[in-house]
C-alpha positions in Angstrom: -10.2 73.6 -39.0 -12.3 76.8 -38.7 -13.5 75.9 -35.4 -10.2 74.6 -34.2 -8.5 78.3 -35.3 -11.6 80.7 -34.3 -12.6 79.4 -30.3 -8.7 79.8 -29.3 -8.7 82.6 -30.9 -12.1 83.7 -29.3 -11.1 82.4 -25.6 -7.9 85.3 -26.2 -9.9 87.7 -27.3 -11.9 87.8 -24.6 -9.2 87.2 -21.5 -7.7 90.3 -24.0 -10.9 92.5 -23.5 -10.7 92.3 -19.9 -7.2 92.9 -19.1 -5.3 96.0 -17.6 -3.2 96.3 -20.7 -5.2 98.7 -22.8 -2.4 98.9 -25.3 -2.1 95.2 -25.8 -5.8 94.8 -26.1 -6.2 97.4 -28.5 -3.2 95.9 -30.8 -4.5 92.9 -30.5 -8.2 93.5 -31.5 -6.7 95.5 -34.5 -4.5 92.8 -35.8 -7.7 90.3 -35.9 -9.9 93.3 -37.6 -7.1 93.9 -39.8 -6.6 90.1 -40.6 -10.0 89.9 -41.8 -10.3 92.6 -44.1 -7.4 91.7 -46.0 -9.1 90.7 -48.5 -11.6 93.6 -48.7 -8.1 96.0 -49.2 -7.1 93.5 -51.9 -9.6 94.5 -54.2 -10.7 98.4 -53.1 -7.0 99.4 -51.7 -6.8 102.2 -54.6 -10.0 103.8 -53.6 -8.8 103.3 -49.9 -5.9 105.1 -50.4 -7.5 108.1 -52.8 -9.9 108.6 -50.4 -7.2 108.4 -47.0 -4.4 110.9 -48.6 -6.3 114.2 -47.1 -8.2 112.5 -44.7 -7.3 114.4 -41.3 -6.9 110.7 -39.3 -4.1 109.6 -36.7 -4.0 106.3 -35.2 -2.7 107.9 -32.0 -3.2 104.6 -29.8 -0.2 102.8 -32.0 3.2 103.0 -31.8 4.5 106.2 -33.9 1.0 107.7 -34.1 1.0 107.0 -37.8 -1.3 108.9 -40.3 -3.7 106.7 -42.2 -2.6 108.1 -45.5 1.0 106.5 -44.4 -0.5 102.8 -43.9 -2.3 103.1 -46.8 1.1 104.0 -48.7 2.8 100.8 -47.6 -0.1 98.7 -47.3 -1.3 99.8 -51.2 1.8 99.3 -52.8 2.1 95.7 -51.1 -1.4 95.1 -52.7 -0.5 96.5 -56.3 2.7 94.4 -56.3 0.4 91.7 -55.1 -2.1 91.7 -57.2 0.4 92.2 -60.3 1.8 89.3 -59.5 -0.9 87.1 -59.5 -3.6 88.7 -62.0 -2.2 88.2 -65.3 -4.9 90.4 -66.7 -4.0 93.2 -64.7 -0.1 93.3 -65.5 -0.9 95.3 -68.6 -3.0 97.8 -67.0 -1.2 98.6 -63.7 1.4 101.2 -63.1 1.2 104.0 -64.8 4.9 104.7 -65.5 6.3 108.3 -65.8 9.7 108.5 -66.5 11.1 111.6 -65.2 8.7 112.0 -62.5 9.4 108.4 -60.9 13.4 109.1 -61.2 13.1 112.1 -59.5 11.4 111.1 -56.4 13.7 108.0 -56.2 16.8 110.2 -56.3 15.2 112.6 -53.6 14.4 109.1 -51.6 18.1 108.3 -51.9 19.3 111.8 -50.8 16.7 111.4 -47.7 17.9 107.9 -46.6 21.7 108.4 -47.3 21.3 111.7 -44.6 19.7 109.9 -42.4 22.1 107.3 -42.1 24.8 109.6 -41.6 23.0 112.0 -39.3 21.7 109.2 -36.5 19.8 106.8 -38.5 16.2 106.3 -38.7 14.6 105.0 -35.5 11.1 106.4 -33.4 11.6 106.5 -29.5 8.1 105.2 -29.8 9.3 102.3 -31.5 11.9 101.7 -29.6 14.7 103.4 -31.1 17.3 105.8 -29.7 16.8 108.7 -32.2 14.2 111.2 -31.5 12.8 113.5 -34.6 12.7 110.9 -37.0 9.2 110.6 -38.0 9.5 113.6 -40.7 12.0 110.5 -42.5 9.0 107.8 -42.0 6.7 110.7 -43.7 9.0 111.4 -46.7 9.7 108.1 -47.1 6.1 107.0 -47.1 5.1 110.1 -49.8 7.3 108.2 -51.8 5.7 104.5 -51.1 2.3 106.2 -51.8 3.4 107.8 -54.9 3.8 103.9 -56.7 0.4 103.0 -54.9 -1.6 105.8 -56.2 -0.2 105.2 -59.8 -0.4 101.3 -59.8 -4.1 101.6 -60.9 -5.6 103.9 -63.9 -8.4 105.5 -62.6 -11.4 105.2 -65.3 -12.8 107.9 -66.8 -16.4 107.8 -66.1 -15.3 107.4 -62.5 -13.3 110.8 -62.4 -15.9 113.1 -60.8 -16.4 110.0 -58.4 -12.4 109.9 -57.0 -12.2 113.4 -57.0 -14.9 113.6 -54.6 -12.2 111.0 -52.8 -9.4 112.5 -53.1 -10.5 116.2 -51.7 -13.7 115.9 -49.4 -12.1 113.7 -47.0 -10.4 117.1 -45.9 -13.5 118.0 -44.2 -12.6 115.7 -41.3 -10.3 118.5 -40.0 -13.6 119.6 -38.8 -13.7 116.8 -36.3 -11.2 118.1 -33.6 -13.1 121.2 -32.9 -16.7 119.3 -33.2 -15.5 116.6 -30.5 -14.0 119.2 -28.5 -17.5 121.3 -28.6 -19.5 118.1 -28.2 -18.1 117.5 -24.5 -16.3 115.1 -22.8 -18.5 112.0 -23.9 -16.9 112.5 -27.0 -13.5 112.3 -26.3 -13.0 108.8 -26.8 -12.8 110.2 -30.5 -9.3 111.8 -30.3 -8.1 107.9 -30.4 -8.5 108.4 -34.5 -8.9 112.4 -35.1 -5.8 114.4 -33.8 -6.5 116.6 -30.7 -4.3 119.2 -32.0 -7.1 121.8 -33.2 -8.9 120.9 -29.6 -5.7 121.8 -27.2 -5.2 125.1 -29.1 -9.3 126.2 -28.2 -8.6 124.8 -24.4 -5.4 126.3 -24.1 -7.3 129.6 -25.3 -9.5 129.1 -23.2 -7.7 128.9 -20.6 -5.6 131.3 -21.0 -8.2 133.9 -21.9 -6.9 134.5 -25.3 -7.9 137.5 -27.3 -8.7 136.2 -30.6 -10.5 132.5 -31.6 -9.1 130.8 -34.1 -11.3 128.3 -35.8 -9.0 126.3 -37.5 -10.8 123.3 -38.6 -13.9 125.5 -40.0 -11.2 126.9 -41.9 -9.7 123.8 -42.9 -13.7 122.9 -44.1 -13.9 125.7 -46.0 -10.9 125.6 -48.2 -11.7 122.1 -49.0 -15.1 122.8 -50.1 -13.2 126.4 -52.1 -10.9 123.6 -53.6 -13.3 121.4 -54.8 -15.6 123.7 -56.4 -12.8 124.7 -58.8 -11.7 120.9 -59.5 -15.5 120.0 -60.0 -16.9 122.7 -62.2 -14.1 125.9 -62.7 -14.2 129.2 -62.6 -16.5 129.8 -65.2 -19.2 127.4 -64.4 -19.1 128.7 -60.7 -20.0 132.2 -62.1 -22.5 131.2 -64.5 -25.2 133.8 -64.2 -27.7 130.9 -64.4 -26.1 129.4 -61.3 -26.7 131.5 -58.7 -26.4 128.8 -55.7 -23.2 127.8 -57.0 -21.6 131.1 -57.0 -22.9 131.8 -53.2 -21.8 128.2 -52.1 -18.4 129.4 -53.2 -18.4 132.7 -51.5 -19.2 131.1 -48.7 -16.8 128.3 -48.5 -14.4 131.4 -49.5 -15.1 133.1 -45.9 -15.4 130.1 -44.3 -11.4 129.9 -45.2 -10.8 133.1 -42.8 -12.1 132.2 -39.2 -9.0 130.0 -38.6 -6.8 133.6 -38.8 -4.1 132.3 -41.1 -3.2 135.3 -43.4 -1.4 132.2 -45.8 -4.6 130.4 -46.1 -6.4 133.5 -47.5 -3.1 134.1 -49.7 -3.3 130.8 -50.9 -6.5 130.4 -51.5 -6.6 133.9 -54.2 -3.1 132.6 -55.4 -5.0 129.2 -56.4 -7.8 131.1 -57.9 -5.5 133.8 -59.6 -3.3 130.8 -61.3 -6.6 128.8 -62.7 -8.4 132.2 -64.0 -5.0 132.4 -66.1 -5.2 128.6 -67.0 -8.9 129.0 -68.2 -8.6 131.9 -70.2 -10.4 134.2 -68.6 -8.0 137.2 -68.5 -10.1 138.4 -72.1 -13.4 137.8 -71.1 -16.1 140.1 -69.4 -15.5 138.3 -66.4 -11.9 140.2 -65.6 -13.5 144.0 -65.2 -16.6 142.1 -63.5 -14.4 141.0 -61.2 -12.3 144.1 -61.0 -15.5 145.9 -59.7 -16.4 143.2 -57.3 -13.1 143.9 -55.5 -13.4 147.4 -55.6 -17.0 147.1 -54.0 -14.9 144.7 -51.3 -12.5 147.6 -50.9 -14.9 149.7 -49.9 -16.9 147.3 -47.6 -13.6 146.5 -45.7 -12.1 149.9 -44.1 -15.4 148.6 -41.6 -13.3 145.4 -40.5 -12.7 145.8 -37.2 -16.7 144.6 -37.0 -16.3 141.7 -38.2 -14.8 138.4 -35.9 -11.8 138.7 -34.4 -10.1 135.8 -36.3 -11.2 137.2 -39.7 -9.6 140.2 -39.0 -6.4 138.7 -38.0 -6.3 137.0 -41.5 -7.3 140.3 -43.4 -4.6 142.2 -40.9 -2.3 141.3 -44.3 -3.7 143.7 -45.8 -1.8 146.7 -44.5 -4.4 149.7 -45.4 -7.4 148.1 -43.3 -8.8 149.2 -39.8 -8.3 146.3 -37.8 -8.5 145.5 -34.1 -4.8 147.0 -32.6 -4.4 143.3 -30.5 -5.3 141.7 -33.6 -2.6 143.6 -35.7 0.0 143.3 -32.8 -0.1 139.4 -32.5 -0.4 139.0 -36.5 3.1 141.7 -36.6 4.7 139.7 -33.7 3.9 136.5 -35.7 6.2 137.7 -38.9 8.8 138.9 -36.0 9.5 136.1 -34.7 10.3 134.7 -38.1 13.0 137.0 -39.3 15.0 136.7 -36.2 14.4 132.9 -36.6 16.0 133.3 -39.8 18.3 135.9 -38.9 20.0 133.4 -36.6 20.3 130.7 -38.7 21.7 132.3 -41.6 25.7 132.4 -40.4 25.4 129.0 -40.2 24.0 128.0 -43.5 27.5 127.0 -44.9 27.8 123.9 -42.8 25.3 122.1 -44.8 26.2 122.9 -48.6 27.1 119.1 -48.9 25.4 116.9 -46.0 22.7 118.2 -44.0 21.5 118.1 -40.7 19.0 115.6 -40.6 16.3 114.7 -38.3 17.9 113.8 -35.4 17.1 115.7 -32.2 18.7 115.8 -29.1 16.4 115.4 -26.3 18.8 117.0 -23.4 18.8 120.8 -25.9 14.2 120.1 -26.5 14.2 119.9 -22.7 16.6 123.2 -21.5 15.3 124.9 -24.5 11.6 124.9 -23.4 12.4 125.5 -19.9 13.9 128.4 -21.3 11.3 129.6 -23.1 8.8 129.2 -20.3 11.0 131.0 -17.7 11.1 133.8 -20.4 15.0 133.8 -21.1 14.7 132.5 -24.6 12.7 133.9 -27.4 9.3 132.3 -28.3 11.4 130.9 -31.9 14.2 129.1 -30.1 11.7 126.1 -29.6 10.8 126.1 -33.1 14.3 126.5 -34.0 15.7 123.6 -32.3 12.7 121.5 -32.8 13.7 121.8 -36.9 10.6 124.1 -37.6 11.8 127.0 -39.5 8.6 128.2 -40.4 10.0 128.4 -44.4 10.2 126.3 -47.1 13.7 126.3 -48.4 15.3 126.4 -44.8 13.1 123.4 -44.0 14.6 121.4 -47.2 18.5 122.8 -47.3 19.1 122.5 -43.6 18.0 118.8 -42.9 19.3 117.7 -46.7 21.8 120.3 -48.3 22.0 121.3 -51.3 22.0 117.7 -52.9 18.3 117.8 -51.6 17.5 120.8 -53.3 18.7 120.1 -56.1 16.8 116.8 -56.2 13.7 118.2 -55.2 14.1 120.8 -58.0 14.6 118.2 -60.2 11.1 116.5 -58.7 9.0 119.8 -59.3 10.2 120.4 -62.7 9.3 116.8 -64.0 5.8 117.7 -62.1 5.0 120.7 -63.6 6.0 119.4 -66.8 3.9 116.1 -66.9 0.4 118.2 -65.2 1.3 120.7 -67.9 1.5 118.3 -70.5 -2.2 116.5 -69.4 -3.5 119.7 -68.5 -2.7 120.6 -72.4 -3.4 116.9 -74.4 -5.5 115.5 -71.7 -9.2 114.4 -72.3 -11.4 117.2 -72.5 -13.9 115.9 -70.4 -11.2 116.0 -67.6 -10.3 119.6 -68.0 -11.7 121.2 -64.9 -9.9 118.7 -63.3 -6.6 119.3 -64.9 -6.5 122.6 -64.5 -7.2 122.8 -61.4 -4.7 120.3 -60.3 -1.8 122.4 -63.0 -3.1 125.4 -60.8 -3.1 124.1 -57.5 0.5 122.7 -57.9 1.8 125.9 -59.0 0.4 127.6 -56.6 1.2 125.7 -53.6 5.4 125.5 -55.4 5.5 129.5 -55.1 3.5 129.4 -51.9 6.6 126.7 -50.2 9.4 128.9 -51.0 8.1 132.5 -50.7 5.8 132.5 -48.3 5.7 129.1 -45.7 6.4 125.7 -46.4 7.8 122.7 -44.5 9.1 119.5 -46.9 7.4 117.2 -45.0 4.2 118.2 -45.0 4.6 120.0 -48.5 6.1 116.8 -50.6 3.3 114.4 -49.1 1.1 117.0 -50.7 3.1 117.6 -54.4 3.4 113.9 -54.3 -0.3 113.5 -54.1 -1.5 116.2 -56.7 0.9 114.8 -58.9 0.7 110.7 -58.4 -3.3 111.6 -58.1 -2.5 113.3 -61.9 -1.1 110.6 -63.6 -3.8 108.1 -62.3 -6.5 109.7 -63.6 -4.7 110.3 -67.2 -3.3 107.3 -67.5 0.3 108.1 -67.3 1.8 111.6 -69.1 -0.5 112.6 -71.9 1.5 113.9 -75.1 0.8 115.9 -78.3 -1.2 113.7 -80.6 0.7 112.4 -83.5 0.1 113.8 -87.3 0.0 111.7 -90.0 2.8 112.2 -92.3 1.6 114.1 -95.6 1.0 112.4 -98.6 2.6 113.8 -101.6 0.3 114.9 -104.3 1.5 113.7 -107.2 2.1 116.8 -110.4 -0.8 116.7 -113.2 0.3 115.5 -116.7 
């Protein structure tokens, strides 16, 4: 029988391999790779999945030019369904139900689907439907598919540090864009798995003789590493006197976070750091004034900033009392222009989607005359990000496509978030608290960051979804305040 189904299937493969259909071939060889480690994602799809939810890979050679995170979603929650089913041992240890938390992102889900089908439907042109913008739907929808995968399995204790290390170093992939792109064209067979994004912007820079460099996937690399120092050892173990190594690995990964000349990756990285030092306690500890003079020192070091690399200073251009290049302040200002008359014009029309939103759908005649537009410089550089649904802000980018039902249900998601990391960050094990805080921290954080300063719901809930399913794995579900014993009455001497 194994003969009889392998030399076919060999004889196909090979006629496959030296075919003109590329795409064909390529599908084909996956399938058979994907058929046989089946049962490989059986057993280690958890782990799969931690380790693919920040890991910067695209499958650009399918249909849809899915993330890996998103087949991981579907194909993890097949496999914990699955494996219930048949592991009778495993039924009481799988799924780690939260209550409000798994309501709420159903009754977002709803809201999501229900617009969708009244707004176009969901289809890809790539797939061969008629709709085109529907892939933010496909990445909602698969948030919430990942959400049951990621909390199908406890994660055990003495494996914490271990899926941590899973969860938030595979963000250092971002790097591989701009290493590929640097490496040549022998190399570029590469982009098949790692987005080319980050490589087009340095050759259309290039090209185009562009003032300022922006390193975005060194910046990328060094918030992870910022991140992960504050999940694996917190603030106060980073500045232990006695560490030294630690403290300059930080500061490092810290700058490393500027060369990609995002002002909101700097902001967010101090907001992350601002909300743990609350969480820890640090406010009344000699660390505070310590680090009150460090930041005066900076102050002084910085008024010499238009020395340092062009894309740093366009990050530090946010703050408005340094010397900075005059191109580099001019394209950071014309970035926050752009914006506000962006929002400007969308603002009379805000009342049309208090009950159903706009949805997804895109027309492709208005993409088309839109960016000749723009090219022949009769349209603003923000109609194409207008019409293309990229507001470039958080709540425009959730009450436009979904109305206010959508906000309220993604209010309703946050709230039962914040409570539950709250709740483990307060009653969770000790031994995890670097790891809870941070997470509490990071979640805040990136909630204030979404609706003051930029956000867009489909990349934002993939990432709540994530912290918070990636919570309530590693505790076990939604720690709570331990029980007392009810007090025995003493009884009255004689």
């Amino acid at each position: 029988m194994i003969y009889g189904l392998t030399l076919p299937l060999a004889v196909v493969l090979g006629y496959m391999l030296t075919s003109d259909d590329q795409q064909s071939t390529v599908m084909l060889v996956g399938g058979v790779a994907f058929a046989l480690i089946i049962p490989l994602l059986i057993r280690w799809y958890h782990p799969i999945l931690i380790f693919s939810w920040n890991t910067v890979i695209v499958f650009s050679f399918m249909p849809g030019a899915p993330n890996l995170w998103m087949a991981m979603a579907g194909l993890g929650l097949v496999f914990a369904v699955f494996n219930r089913i048949l592991d009778r041992q495993r039924r009481e240890s799988t799924f780690c139900h939260v209550p409000p938390v798994t309501w709420a992102i159903i009754f977002f889900g709803l809201v999501v689907f229900t617009t969708a089908q009244m707004t176009g439907g969901i289809g890809l042109r790539s797939l061969g439907g008629s709709t085109y913008g529907s892939k933010g739907y496909f990445t909602i929808l698969a948030a919430i598919f990942g959400y049951f995968a990621l909390t199908s399995c406890p994660i055990p204790l003495a494996k914490a540090r271990l899926y941590l290390a899973l969860y938030l170093l595979p963000g250092l992939t971002a790097l591989m864009s701009s290493l590929i792109y640097f490496s040549g064209p022998g190399f570029n067979f590469l982009f098949a798995i790692f987005p080319v994004g980050e490589a087009n912007s340095l050759a259309s820079g290039e090209a185009s003789g562009s003032y300022v460099t922006r390193l975005g996937g060194l910046s990328a690399a060094g918030t992870v590493i910022f991140y992960y120092m504050l999940a694996r050892y917190g603030i106060r173990e980073i500045f232990a006197m006695t560490r030294p190594l630690r403290l300059l690995c930080f500061v490092a990964a810290f700058a490393a976070g500027l060369f990609g000349g995002f002002r909101s990756m700097m902001a967010l990285m101090l907001l992350v750091f601002s909300v743990q030092f609350y969480f820890e306690g640090l406010l009344r500890t000699r660390l505070l004034p310590a680090l009150l003079l460090a930041g005066i020192f900076s102050m002084m070091v910085l008024p010499f900033a238009d020395r340092l690399p062009l894309a740093v200073q366009r990050t530090l251009s946010a703050l408005p009392f340094l010397s900075v290049d005059p191109t580099v302040r001019s394209d950071a200002e014309g970035s926050t222009e752009w914006r506000l008359q962006m929002w400007q014009r969308l603002l009379p029309d805000l009342h049309k989607y208090v009950l159903l939103g706009k949805g997804y759908s895109l027309n492709p005649t208005d993409m088309y005359l839109v960016s000749i537009g723009v090219r022949s410089g009769r349209l603003s550089n923000w109609e194409g990000s207008l019409t293309a649904g990229d507001y470039h802000s958080g709540p425009l980018s959730l009450y436009i496509p979904f109305g206010s039902v959508g906000v309220l249900a993604f209010l309703i998601f946050l709230i039962a978030s914040i409570r539950v990391l709250h709740q483990n960050w307060q009653y969770g094990d000790p031994r995890l608290k670097n790891i809870n805080t941070f997470l509490l921290s990071i979640f805040l954080a990136r909630v204030f960051f979404f609706v003051f300063i930029f956000g867009a719901i489909t990349n934002d809930f993939y990432y709540f979804i994530g912290l918070i399913g990636f919570s309530v794995a590693l505790n076990g579900g939604c720690k709570k305040a331990p029980t007392r014993p009810p007090s025995v009455p003493v009884p009255a001497s004689a």
